[in-house]
C-alpha positions as CSV (number, residue, x, y, z in Angstrom):
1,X,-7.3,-23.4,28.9
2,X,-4.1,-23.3,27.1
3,X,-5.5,-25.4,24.0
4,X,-8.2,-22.9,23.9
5,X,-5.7,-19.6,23.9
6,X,-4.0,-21.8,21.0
7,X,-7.1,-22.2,19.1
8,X,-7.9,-18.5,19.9
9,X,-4.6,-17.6,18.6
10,X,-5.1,-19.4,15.4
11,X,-8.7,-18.1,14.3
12,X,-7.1,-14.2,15.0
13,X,-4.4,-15.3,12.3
14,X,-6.5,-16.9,9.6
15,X,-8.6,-14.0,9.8
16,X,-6.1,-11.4,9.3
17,X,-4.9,-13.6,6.6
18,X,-7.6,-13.8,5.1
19,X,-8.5,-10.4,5.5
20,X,-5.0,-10.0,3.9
21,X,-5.6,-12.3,1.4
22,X,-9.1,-10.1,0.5
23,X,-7.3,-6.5,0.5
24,X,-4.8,-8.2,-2.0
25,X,-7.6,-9.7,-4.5
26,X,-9.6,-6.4,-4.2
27,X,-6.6,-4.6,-5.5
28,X,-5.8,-6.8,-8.1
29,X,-9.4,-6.3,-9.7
30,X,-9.1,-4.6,-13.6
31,X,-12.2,-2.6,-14.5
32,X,-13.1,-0.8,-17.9
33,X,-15.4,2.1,-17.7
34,X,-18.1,2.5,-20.7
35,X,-18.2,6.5,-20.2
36,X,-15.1,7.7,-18.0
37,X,-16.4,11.2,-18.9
38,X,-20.3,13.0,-18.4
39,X,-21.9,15.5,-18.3
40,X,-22.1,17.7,-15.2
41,X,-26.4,18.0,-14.1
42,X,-27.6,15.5,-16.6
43,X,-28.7,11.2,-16.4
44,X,-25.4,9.1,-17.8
45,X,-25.6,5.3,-17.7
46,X,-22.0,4.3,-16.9
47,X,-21.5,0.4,-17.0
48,X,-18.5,-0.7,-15.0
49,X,-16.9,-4.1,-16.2
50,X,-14.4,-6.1,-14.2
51,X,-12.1,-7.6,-17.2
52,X,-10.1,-9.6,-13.9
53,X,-11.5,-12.8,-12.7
54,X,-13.6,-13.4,-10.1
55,X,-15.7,-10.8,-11.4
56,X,-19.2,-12.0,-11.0
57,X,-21.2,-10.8,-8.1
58,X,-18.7,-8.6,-7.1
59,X,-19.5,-5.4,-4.7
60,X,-18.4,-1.8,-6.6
61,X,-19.8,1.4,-5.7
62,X,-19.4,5.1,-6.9
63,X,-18.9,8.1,-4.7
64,X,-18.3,11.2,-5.1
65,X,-20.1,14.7,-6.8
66,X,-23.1,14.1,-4.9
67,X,-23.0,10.6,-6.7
68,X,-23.4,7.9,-4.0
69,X,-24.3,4.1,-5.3
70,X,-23.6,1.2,-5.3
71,X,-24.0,-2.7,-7.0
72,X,-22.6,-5.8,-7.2
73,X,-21.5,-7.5,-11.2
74,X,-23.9,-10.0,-12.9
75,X,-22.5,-13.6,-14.5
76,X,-20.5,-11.2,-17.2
77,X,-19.0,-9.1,-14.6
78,X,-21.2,-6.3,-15.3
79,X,-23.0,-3.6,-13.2
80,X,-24.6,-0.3,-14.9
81,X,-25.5,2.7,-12.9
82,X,-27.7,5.7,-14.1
83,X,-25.6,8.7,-12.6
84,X,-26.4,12.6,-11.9
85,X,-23.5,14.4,-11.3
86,X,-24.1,17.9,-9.2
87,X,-20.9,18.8,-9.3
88,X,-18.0,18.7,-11.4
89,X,-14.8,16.8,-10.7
90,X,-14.5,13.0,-10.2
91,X,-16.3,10.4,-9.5
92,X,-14.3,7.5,-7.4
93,X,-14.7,3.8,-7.9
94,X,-14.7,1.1,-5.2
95,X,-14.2,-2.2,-6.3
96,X,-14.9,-5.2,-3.8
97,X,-15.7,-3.8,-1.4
98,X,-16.7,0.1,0.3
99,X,-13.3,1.3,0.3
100,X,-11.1,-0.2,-1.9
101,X,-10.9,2.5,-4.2
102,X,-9.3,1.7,-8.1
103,X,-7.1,4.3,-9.8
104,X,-9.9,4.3,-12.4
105,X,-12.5,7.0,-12.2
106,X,-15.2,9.0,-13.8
107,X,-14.8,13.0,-14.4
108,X,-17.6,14.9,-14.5
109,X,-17.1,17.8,-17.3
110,X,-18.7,21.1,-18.3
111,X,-17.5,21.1,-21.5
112,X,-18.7,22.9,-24.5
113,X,-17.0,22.0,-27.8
114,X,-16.1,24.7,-30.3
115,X,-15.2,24.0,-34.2
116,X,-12.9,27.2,-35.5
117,X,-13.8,25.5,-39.2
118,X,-17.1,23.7,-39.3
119,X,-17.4,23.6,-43.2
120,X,-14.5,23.2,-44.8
121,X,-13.6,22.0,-48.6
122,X,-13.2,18.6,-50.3
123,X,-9.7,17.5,-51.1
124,X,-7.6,20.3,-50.0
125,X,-6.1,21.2,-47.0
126,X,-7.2,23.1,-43.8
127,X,-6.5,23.3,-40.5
128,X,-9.0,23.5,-38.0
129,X,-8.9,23.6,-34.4
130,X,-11.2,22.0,-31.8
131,X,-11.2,23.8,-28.4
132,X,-12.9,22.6,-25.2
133,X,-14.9,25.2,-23.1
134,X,-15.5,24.2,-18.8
135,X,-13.6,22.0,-16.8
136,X,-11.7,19.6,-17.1
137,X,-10.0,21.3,-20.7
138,X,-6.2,20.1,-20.5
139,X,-5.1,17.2,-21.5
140,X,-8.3,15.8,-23.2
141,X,-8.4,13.3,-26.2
142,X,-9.8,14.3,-29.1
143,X,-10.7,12.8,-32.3
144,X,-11.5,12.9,-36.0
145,X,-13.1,10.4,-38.2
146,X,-14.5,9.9,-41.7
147,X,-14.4,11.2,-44.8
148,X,-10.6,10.0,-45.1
149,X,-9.6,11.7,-42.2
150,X,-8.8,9.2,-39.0
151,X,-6.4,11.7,-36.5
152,X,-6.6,11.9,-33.0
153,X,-4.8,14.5,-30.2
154,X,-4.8,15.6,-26.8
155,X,-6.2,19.3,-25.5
156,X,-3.0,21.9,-24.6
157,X,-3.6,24.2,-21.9
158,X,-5.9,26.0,-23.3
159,X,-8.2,23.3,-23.8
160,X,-7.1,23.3,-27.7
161,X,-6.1,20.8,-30.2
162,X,-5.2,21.3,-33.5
163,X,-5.4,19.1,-36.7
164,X,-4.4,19.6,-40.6
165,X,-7.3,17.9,-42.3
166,X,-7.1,16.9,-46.3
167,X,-10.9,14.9,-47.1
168,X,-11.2,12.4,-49.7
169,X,-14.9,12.8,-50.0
170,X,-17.9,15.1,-49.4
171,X,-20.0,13.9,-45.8
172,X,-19.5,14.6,-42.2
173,X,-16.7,14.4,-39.7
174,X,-17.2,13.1,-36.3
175,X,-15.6,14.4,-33.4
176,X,-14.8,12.2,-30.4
177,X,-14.4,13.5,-26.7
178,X,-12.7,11.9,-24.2
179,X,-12.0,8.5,-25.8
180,X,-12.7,6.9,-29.1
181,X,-16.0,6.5,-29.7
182,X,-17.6,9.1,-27.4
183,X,-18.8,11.2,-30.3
184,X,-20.2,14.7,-29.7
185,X,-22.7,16.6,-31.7
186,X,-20.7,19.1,-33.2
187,X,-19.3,17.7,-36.1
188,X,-17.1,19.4,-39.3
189,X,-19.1,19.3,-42.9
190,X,-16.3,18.6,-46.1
191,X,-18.1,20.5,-49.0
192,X,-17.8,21.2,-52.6
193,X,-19.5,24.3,-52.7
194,X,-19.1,27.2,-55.1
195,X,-20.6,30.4,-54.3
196,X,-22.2,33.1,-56.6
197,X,-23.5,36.3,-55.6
198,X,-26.0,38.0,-58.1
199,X,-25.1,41.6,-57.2
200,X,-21.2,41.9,-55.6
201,X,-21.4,46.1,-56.2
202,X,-24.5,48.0,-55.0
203,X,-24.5,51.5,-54.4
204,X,-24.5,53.6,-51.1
205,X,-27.9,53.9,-48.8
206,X,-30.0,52.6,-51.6
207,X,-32.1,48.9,-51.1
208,X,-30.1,46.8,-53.4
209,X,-31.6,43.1,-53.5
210,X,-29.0,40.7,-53.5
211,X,-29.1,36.6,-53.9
212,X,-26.5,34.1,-52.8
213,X,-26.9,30.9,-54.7
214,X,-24.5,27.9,-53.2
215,X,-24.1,25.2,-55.5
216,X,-22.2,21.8,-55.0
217,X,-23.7,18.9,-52.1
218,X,-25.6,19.8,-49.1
219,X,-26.4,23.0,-50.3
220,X,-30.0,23.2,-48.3
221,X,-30.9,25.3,-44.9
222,X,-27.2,26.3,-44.9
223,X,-25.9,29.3,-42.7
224,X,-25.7,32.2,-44.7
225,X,-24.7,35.8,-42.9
226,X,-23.9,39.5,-44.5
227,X,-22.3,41.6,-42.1
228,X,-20.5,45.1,-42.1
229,X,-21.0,48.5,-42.7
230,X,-24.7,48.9,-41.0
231,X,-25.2,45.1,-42.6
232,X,-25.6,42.5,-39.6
233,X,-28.5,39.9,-41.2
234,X,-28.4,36.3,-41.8
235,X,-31.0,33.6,-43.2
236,X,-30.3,29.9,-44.5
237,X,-30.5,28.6,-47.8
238,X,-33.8,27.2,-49.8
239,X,-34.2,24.2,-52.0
240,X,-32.2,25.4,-54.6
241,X,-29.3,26.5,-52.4
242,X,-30.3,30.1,-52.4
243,X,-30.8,33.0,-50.1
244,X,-32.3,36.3,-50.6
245,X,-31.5,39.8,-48.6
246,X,-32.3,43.1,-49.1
247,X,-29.7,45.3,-48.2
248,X,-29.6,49.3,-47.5
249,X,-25.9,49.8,-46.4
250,X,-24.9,52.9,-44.5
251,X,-21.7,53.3,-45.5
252,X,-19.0,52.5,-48.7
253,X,-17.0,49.5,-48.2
254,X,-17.2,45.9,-47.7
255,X,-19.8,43.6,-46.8
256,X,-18.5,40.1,-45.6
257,X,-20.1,36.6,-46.1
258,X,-20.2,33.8,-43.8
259,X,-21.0,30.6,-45.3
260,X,-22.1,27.5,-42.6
261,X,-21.9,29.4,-39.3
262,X,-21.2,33.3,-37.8
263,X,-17.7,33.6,-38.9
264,X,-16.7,31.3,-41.2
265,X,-15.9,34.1,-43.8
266,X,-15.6,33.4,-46.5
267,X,-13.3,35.3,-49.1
268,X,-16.0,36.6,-51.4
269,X,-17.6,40.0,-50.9
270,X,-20.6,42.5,-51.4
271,X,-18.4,46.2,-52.3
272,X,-20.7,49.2,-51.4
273,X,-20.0,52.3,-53.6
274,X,-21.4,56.0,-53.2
275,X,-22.0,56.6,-56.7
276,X,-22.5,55.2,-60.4
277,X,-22.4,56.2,-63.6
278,X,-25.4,58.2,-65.4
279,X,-25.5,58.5,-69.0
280,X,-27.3,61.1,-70.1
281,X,-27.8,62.2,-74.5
282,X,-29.1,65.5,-75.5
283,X,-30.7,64.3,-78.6
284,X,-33.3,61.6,-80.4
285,X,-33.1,63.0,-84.0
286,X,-30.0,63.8,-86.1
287,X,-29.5,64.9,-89.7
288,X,-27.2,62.5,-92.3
289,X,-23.3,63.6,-91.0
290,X,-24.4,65.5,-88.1
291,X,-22.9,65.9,-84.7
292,X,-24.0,64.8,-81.3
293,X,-22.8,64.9,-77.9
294,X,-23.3,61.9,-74.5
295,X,-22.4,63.4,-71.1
296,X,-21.9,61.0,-68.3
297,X,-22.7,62.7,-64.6
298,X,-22.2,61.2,-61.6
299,X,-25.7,59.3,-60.4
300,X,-28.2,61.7,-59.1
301,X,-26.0,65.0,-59.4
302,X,-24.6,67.6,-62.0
303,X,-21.1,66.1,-61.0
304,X,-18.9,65.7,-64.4
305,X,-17.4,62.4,-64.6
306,X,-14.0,63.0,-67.0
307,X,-12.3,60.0,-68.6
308,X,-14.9,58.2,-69.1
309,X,-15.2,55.7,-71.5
310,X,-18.0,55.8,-73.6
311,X,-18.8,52.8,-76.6
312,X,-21.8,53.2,-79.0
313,X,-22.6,49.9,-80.6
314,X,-21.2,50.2,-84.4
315,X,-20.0,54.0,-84.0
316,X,-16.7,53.5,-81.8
317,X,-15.3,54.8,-78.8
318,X,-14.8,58.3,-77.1
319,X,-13.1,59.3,-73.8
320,X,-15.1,62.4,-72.0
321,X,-13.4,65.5,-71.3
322,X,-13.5,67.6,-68.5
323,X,-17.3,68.4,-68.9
324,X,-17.9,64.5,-69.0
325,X,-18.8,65.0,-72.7
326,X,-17.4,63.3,-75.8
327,X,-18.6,64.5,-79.3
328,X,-19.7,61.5,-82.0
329,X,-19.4,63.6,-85.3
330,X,-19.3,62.4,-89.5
331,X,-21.1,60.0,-88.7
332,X,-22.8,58.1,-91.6
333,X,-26.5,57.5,-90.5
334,X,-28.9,56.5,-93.2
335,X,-31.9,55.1,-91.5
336,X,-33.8,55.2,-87.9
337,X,-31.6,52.8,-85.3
338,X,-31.0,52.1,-81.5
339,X,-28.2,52.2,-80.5
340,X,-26.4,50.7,-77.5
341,X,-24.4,53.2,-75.2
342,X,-22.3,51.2,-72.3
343,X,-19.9,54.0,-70.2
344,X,-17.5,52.8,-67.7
345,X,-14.7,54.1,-65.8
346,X,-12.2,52.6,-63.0
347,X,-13.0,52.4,-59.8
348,X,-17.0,53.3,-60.8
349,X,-19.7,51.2,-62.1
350,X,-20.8,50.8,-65.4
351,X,-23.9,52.3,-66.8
352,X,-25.6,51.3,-70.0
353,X,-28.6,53.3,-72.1
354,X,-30.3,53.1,-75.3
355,X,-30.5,55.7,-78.0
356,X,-32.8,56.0,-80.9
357,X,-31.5,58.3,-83.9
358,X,-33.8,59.4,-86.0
359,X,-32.3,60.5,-89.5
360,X,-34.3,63.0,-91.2
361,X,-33.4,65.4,-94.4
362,X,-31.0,63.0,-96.0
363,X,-29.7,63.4,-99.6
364,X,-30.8,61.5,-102.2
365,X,-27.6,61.0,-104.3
366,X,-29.4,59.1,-106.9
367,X,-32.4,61.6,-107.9
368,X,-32.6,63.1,-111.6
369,X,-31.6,66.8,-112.5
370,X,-34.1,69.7,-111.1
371,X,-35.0,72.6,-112.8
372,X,-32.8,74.6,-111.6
373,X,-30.1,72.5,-112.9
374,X,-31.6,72.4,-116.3
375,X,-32.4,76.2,-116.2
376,X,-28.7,76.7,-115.3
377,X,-27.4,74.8,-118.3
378,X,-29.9,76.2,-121.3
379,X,-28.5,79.3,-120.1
380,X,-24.9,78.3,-120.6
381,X,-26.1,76.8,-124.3
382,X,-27.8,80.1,-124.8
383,X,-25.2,82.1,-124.7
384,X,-22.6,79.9,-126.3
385,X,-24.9,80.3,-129.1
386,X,-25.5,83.5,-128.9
387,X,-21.4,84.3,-128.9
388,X,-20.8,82.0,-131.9
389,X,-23.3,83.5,-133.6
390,X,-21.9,87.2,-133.1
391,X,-18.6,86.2,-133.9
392,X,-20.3,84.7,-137.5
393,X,-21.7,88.5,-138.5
394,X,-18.0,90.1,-137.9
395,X,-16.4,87.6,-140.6
């Protein structure tokens, strides 16, 4: 009886060691997690790798979320689960066995990932910031590859991170979330683009056409918004890296562009003015030396415009007065001509017109003597004749 208490005695402790000696191993177990962050609501294969040895056949399970599962490692100490979080939060990991619970875990996020700068140019300097919407926010890396750029941060407390980029070349960014290598699908596009707007002044609740031509690399089905002033339309760009809109603005001012996305401004603008200038010319036809007048009116009104400037190809330039009317006088025109009339003022748009003079009743310096000037001079012969002849009878 007492050898069997003894033996009793013994199994208890080799058990508890061993149970010890079980607990201790479990512990000791190093894992590596292939996606430590997923999306909240959608399937996420997450392979769990124990990196400690023994790691083959070895029991880990995850709970937590409305996760519950559970495997055991193949020869490479390798088990995959296909996971569908419910809730967000984290996702424990039991390693060993049911239980044993590793500091490692999974979170479940809700992010959504914002770009202040999407597009931004090749080989100078900009700062962009990359904020993360949803739970967890704080304290999330982030990084940014390609195109010579390789920085990386964590999120502040308001779920933003902030980098100064400088590119080297034209392409795409990446942006990783979470760790290195998890790239999103928002990304940042390094462009050389110019920008040129066919028509930057059109005038006040008229329907102007204007066309925005990008030029540079990846200049196709790009962003391209007008908005202000009774403006809010938007449209991308064709083959040729344009984009047409016809505008009716409601109001003066300025019309913005955004170039890529809905506000990414850029610094180039469409200026709405309420008026032009009108060029108006009271005559077609004008005599060798003659005077004529141009009057510039305000567009679609009897509204003087003074101080003008007003330039008449090959006749100079004349200022308007108060009437909006300068006066082109002694001017030598010897033959029919158009003319080109360009008026301009500060602060207005130009105007241009055409005028055709046509000369009529011009002297012909070159012609022989009429009669009249013949008549005129046998008269001053006939009486110098005459006269001599008197004064010949009185000697």
């Amino acid at each position: 009886m007492k050898l069997f208490k003894v033996l009793l005695l013994g199994c208890i402790l080799i058990s508890m060691m061993s149970a010890l000696f079980e607990v201790v191993e479990a512990e000791d177990y190093k894992i590596s997690i292939s996606n430590p962050y997923i999306p909240l609501g959608q399937k996420t294969n997450v392979t769990i790798t124990i990196t400690s040895t023994p790691n083959e056949g070895i029991y880990v399970g995850l709970f937590g979320q409305g996760v519950d599962l559970d495997g055991v490692t193949d020869s490479k100490g390798k088990v995959t689960f296909s996971v569908i979080p419910i809730s967000t939060g984290n996702i424990s990991i039991d390693v060993g066995f049911e239980g044993n619970t590793v500091s490692e875990k999974i979170t479940v996020h809700t992010w959504g990932v914002d770009v202040s700068d999407p597009y931004i140019p090749l080989a100078r300097t900009s700062v962009v910031t990359i904020t993360l919407s949803g739970t967890p926010n704080v304290g999330i890396y982030v990084g940014l590859f390609g195109q010579g750029v390789d920085l990386d941060g964590v999120t502040d407390s308001n779920g933003e991170v902030c980098f100064s980029l400088t590119p080297s070349s034209t392409g795409n960014i990446s942006i990783d979330v979470g760790f290195e290598g998890n790239t999103v699908s928002e990304k940042i596009m390094v462009t050389n683009w110019t920008i040129e707007i066919s028509d930057p002044y059109i005038p006040l609740a008229k329907t102007s056409t204007v066309i925005i031509t990008l030029s540079g690399s990846e200049t196709e089905e790009i962003y391209i918004g007008l908005h202000g002033i009774g403006i809010n339309i938007n449209d991308t760009t064709d083959t040729n890296g344009e984009v047409e809109f016809s505008i009716t603005p409601s109001s003066t001012g300025n019309i913005s562009i955004d170039v890529g996305a809905e506000g990414v401004t850029i610094s180039e603008v469409i200026t709405v003015y309420s008026w032009i200038l009108d060029v108006s010319v009271s005559i077609t036809e004008i005599k060798e030396g003659e005077s004529f007048t141009v009057t510039v009116l305000k567009e679609g009104t009897n509204e003087a415009i003074k101080n003008a400037i007003i330039t008449i190809s090959g006749l100079g330039t004349k200022k308007t007065d108060t009437n909006g009317q300068a006066i082109f006088s002694s001017i030598d025109i010897t033959e029919d001509k158009e003319y080109s009339i360009l008026v301009e003022k500060e602060g207005c748009l130009s105007d241009s017109d055409e005028l055709t003079i046509l000369v009529k009743d011009i002297q012909d310096t070159d012609q022989t003597p009429g009669f009249e000037f013949i008549l005129v001079i046998c008269s001053i012969l006939f009486i110098m004749y005459f006269k001599k002849k008197q004064m010949g009878n009185n000697i």
